[in-house]
DRENDO-1510 file (C-alpha; in Angstrom, 1 decimal, always signed):
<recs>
REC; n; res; u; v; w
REC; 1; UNK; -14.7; -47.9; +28.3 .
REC; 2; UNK; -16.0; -45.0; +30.9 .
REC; 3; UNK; -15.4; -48.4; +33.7 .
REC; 4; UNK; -12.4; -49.3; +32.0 .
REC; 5; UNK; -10.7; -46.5; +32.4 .
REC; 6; UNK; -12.2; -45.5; +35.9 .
REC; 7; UNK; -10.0; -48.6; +37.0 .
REC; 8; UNK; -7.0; -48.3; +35.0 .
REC; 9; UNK; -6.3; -44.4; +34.5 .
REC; 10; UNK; -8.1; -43.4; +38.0 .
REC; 11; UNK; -10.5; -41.4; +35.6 .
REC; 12; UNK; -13.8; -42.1; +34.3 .
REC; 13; UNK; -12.9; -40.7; +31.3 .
REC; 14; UNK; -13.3; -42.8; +27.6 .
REC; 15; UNK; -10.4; -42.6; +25.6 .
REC; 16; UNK; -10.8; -39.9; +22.7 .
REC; 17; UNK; -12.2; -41.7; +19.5 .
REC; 18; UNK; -10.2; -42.9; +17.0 .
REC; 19; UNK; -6.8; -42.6; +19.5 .
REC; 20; UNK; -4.1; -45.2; +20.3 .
REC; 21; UNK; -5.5; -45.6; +23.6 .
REC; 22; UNK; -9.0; -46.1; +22.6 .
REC; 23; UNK; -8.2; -48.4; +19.6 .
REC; 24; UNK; -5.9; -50.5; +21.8 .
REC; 25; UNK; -8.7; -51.1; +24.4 .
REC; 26; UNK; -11.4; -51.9; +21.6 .
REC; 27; UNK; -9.0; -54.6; +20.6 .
REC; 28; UNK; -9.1; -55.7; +23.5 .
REC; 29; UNK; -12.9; -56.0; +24.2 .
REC; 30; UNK; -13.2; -57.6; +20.9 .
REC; 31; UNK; -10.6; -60.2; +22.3 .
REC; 32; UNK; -13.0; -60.9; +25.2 .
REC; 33; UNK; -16.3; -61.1; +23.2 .
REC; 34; UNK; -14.4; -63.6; +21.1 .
REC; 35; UNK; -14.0; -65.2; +24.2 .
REC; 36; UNK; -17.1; -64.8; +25.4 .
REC; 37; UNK; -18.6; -66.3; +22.1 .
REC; 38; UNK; -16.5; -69.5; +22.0 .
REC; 39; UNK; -17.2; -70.6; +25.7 .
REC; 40; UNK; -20.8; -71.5; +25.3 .
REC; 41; UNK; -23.6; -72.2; +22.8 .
REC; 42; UNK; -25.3; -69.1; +23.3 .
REC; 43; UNK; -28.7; -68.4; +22.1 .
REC; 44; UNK; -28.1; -64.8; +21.5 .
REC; 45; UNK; -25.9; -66.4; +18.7 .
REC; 46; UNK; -27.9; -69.0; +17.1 .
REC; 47; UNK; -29.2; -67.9; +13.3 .
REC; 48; UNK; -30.9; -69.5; +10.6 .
REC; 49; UNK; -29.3; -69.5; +6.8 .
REC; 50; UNK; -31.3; -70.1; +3.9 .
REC; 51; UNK; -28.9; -70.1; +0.7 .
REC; 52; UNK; -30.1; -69.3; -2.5 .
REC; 53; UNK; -30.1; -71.9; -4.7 .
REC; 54; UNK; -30.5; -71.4; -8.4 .
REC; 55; UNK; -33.0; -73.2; -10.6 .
REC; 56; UNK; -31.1; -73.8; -13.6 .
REC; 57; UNK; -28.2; -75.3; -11.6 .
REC; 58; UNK; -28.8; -79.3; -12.5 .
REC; 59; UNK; -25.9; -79.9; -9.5 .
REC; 60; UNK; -25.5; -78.4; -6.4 .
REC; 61; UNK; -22.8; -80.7; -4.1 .
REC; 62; UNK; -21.7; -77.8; -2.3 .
REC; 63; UNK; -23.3; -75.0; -0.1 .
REC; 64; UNK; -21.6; -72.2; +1.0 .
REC; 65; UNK; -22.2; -71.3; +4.5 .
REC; 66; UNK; -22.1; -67.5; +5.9 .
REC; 67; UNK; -18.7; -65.6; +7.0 .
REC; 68; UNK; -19.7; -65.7; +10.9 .
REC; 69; UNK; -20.4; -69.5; +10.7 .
REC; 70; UNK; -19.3; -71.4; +13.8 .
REC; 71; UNK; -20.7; -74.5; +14.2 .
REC; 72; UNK; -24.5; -76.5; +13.4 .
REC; 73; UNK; -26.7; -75.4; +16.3 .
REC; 74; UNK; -29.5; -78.5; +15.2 .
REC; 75; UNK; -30.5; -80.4; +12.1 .
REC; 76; UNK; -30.2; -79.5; +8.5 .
REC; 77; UNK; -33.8; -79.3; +6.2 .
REC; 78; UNK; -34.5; -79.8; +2.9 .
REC; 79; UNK; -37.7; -78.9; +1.9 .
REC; 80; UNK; -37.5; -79.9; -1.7 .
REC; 81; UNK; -37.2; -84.0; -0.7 .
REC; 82; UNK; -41.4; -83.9; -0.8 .
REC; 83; UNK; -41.5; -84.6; +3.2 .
REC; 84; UNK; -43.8; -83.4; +5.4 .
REC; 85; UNK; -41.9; -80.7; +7.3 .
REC; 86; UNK; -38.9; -81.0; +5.2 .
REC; 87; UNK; -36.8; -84.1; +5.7 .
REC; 88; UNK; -33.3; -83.8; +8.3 .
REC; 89; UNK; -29.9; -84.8; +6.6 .
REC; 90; UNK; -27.2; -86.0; +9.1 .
REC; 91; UNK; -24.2; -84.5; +9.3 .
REC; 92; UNK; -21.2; -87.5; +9.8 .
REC; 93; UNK; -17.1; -86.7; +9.8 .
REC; 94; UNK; -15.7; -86.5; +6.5 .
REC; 95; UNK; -13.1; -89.7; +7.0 .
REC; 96; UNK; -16.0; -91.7; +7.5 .
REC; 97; UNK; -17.9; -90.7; +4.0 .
REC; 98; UNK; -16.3; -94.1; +2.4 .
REC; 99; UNK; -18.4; -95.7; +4.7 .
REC; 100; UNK; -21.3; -94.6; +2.8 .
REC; 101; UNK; -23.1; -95.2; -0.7 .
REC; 102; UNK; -23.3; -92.6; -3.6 .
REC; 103; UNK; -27.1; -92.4; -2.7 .
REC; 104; UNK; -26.7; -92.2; +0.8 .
REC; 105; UNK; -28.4; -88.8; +2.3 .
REC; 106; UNK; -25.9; -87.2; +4.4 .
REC; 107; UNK; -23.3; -84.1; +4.4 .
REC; 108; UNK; -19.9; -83.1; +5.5 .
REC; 109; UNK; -18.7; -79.6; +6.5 .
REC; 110; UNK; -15.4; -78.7; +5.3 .
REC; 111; UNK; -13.3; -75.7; +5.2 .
REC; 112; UNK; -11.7; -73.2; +8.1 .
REC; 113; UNK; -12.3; -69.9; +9.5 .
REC; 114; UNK; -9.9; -68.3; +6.9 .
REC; 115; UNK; -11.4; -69.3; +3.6 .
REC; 116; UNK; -14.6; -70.0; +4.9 .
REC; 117; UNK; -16.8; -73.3; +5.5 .
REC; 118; UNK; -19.2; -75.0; +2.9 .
REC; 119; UNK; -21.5; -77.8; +3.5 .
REC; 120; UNK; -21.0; -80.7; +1.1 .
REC; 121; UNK; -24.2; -82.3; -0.1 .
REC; 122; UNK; -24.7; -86.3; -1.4 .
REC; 123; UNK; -26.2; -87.2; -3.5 .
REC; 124; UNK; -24.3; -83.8; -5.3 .
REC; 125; UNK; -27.9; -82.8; -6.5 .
REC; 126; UNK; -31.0; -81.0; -5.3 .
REC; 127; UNK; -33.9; -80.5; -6.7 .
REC; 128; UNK; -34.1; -77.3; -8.9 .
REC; 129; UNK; -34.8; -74.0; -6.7 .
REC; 130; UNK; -34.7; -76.4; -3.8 .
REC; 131; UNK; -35.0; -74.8; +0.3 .
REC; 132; UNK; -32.6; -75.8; +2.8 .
REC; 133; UNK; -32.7; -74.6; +6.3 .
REC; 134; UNK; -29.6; -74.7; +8.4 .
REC; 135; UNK; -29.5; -73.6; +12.3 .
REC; 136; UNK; -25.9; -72.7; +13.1 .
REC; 137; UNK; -24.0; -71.1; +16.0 .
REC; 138; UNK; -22.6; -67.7; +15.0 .
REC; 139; UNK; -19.7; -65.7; +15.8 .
REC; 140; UNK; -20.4; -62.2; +16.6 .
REC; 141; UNK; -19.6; -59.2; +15.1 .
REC; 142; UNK; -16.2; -57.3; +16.1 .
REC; 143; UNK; -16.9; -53.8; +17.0 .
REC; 144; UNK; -15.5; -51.0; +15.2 .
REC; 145; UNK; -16.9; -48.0; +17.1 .
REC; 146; UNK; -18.1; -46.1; +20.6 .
REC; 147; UNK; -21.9; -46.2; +18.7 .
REC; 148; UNK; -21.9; -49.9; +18.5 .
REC; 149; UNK; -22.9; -52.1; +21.1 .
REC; 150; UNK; -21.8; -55.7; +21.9 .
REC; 151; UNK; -23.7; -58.9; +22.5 .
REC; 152; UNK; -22.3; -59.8; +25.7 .
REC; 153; UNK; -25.6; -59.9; +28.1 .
REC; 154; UNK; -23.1; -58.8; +31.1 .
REC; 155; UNK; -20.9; -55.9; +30.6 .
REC; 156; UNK; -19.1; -56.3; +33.5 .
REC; 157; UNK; -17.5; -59.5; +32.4 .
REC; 158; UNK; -16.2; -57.2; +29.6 .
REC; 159; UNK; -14.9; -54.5; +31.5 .
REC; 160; UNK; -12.7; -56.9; +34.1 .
REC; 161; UNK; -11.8; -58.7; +30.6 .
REC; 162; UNK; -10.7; -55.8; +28.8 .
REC; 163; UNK; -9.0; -54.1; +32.4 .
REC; 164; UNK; -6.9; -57.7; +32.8 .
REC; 165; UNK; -6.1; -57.7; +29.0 .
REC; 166; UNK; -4.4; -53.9; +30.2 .
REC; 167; UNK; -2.8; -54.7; +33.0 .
REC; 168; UNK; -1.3; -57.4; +31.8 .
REC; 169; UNK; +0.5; -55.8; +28.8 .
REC; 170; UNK; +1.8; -53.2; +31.6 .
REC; 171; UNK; +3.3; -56.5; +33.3 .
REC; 172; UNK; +0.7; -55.1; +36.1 .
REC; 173; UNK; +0.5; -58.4; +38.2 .
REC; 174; UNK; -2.8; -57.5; +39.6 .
REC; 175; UNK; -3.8; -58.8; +35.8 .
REC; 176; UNK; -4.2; -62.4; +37.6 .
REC; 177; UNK; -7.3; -60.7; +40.0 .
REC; 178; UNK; -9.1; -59.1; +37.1 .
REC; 179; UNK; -9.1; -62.6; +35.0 .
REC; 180; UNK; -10.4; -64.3; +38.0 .
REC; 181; UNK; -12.9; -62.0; +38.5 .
REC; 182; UNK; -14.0; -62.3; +34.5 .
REC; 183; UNK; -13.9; -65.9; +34.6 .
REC; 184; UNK; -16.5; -65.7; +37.2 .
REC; 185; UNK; -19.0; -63.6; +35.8 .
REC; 186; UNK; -18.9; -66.0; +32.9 .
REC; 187; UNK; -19.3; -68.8; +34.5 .
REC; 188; UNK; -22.2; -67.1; +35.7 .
REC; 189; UNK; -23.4; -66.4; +32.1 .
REC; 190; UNK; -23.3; -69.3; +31.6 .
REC; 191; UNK; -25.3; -71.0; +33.8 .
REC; 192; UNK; -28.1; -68.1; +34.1 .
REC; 193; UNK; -28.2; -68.9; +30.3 .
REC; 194; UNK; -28.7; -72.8; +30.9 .
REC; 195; UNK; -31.5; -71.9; +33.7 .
REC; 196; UNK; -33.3; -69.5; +31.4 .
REC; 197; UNK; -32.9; -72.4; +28.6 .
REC; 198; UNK; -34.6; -75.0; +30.7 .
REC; 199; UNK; -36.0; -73.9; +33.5 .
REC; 200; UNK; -37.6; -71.0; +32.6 .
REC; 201; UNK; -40.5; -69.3; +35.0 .
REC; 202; UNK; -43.3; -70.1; +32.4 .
REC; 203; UNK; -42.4; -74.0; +31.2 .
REC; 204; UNK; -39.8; -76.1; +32.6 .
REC; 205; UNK; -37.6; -78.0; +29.6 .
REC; 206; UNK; -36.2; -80.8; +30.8 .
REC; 207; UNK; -32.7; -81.7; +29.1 .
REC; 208; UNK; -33.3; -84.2; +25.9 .
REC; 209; UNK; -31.8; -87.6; +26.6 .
REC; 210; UNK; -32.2; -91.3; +24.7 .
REC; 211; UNK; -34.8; -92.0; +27.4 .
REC; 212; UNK; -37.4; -88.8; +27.0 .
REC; 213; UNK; -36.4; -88.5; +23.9 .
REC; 214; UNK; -38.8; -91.7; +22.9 .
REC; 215; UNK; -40.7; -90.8; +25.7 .
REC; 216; UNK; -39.1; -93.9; +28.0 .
REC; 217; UNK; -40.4; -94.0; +31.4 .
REC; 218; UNK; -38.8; -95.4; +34.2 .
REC; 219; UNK; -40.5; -98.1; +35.7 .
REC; 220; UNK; -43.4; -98.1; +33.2 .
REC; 221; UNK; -41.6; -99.2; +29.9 .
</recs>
């Protein structure tokens, strides 16, 4: 807020806590971390959820998934199915579910961002206290005070964010220069993220395609 304002008011100052000017602006960085969150898969985001199951519950089609769901970051386990390393479930769009058999192994996600997602199981029944692993995509956390911190690995791309979000409800047309300047340092993000992904200094990852994927070789297989 200290750059923010350095910009915008001519005074590295921060807005006093709690006051219109301070709230206005923390909208408006939690507007850009939304953005921030939604442009990429980032890994900063990615969790693990492990529901609890109950053992009495004979049937147990649906699964509740967390508040700050976003999307399926990788394949869903269950470790109750007696398989080595628990056994992967695919996910397939819920028009297509006719398509399928009542024994079928698969699930569907369903819901919205207002009333929540759950993940619908089939067969509808797990085994009794069963473990399910499922890797999703998060969204982050809004901030609600100057002690918290966001999770935006480049602050600057907040600050020209937050200063265009400002200038443009001041019909300030040097808005335009600040957005450009935000885009840029997340397109940045984005691809020092993607290099420390798979290329890192350590181990080079290549990308997963049909071809490595079964370990295909060109001109060998």
């Amino acid at each position: 807020m200290q750059n923010v304002s350095a910009t915008v008011n001519q005074d590295p100052t921060q807005p006093t806590d709690g006051g219109a000017d301070f709230l206005l602006w923390l909208q408006f960085i939690n507007r850009a971390q939304i953005e921030w969150a939604e442009a990429n898969d980032w890994e900063v985001l990615r969790k693990n959820y492990y529901p609890t199951l109950a053992e009495n519950s004979a049937s147990m089609a649906s699964i509740g998934l967390p508040l700050d769901f976003r999307k399926l970051s990788g394949p869903v386990l269950n470790y109750s199915s007696g398989v080595d390393g628990g056994e992967t479930w695919p996910e397939i769009p819920t028009e297509r579910t006719k398509m399928f058999s009542t024994e079928d192994k698969f699930f569907t996600i369903n819901g919205d961002p207002s009333n929540g997602y759950y993940l619908l199981w089939n067969p509808g029944t797990l085994t009794s206290g069963a473990t399910v692993e499922i890797p999703y995509y998060s969204m982050p956390t809004s901030l609600a005070s100057a002690t918290q911190f966001p999770l935006v690995p480049d602050s600057e791309f907040l600050t020209n964010r937050t200063i265009a979000y400002i200038l443009e409800s001041r019909s300030d047309p040097r808005f335009q220069e600040q957005e450009t300047k935000a885009r840029e340092r997340l397109l940045m993000m984005i691809e020092n993220a993607n290099l420390a992904k798979y290329e890192p200094y350590t181990n080079n990852v290549r990308v997963i395609t049909p071809e490595n994927k079964f370990s295909f070789r060109f001109g060998r297989n």
